[in-house]
C-alpha positions, 0 to 999 in steps of 0.5 A, spaced: 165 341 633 160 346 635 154 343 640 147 344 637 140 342 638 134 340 635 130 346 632 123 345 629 118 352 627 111 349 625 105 353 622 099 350 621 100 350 614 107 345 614 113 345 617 118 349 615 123 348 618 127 342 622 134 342 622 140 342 628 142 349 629 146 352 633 143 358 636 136 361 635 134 368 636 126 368 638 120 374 639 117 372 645 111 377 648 117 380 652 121 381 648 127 377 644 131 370 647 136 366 644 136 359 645 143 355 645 144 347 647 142 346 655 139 352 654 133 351 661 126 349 659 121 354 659 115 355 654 113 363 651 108 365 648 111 369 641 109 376 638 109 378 631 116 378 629 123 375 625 125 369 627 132 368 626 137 362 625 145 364 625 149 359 621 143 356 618 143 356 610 137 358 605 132 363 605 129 359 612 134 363 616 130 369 617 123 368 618 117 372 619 112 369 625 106 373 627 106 370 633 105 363 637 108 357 643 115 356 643 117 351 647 125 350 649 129 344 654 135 342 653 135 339 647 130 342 642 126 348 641 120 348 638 116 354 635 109 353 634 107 359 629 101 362 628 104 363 621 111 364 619 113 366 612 120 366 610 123 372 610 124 373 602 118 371 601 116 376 605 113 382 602 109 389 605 103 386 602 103 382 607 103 386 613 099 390 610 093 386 609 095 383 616 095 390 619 088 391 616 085 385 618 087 386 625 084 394 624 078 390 622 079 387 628 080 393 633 074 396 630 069 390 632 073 388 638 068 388 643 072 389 651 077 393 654 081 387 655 080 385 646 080 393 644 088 394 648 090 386 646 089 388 638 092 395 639 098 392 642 098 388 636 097 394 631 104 397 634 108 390 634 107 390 626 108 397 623 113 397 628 116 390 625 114 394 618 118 401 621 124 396 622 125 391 615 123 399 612 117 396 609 111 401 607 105 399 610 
């Protein structure tokens, strides 16, 4: 029998997910990790993009985040979302309408430091849109 730990990805909306899993693939802000059993505790902030569960069943395995908190030790990971959609639900339509609000955004953003974080963000969706080959 495999090892496994306690996974739990929250949104402000609900929990979506609260499972025992195996592994999980995460999109930190610098970049994807995985987090397996006795992984070492670390918190990391997140970015727009898939969280994916190998091995768990149903449309929750694959899920958008728009980004967060996670929070890893050796016994659970929780990933404290700014939204998160499980992907099937996903549609371009959403992040259309999140790449126009953050371009609404850009353009009132007021600070060098503001202006580059949204900039940044901007890229993170249509490239997360260019990868799933979503029209945006």
């Amino acid at each position: 029998m495999a090892k496994t730990f306690k996974f739990s990805l929250v949104s402000p909306e609900k929990v979506l997910v609260s499972a025992d899993v195996e592994e999980v693939i995460v999109p930190g802000s610098e970049g994807d990790f995985t987090v397996l059993p006795l992984h070492a505790p670390f918190i990391s902030t997140l970015r727009p993009g898939i969280l994916r569960i190998p091995g768990l069943d149903g449309d929750q395995s694959e899920v958008y985040i728009r980004g967060g908190l996670a929070e890893v030790n050796g016994e659970s990971l929780t990933v404290l979302a700014e939204k998160a959609v499980a992907l099937p639900d996903f549609k371009s339509g959403i992040l259309s309408d999140e790449i126009k609000a953050l371009e609404e955004d850009q353009a009132t953003a007021i600070g060098e430091d503001a202006k580059i974080k949204t900039a940044e963000r901007l890229q993170q969706l249509r490239t997360l849109g260019d990868n799933l080959s979503l029209s945006v």
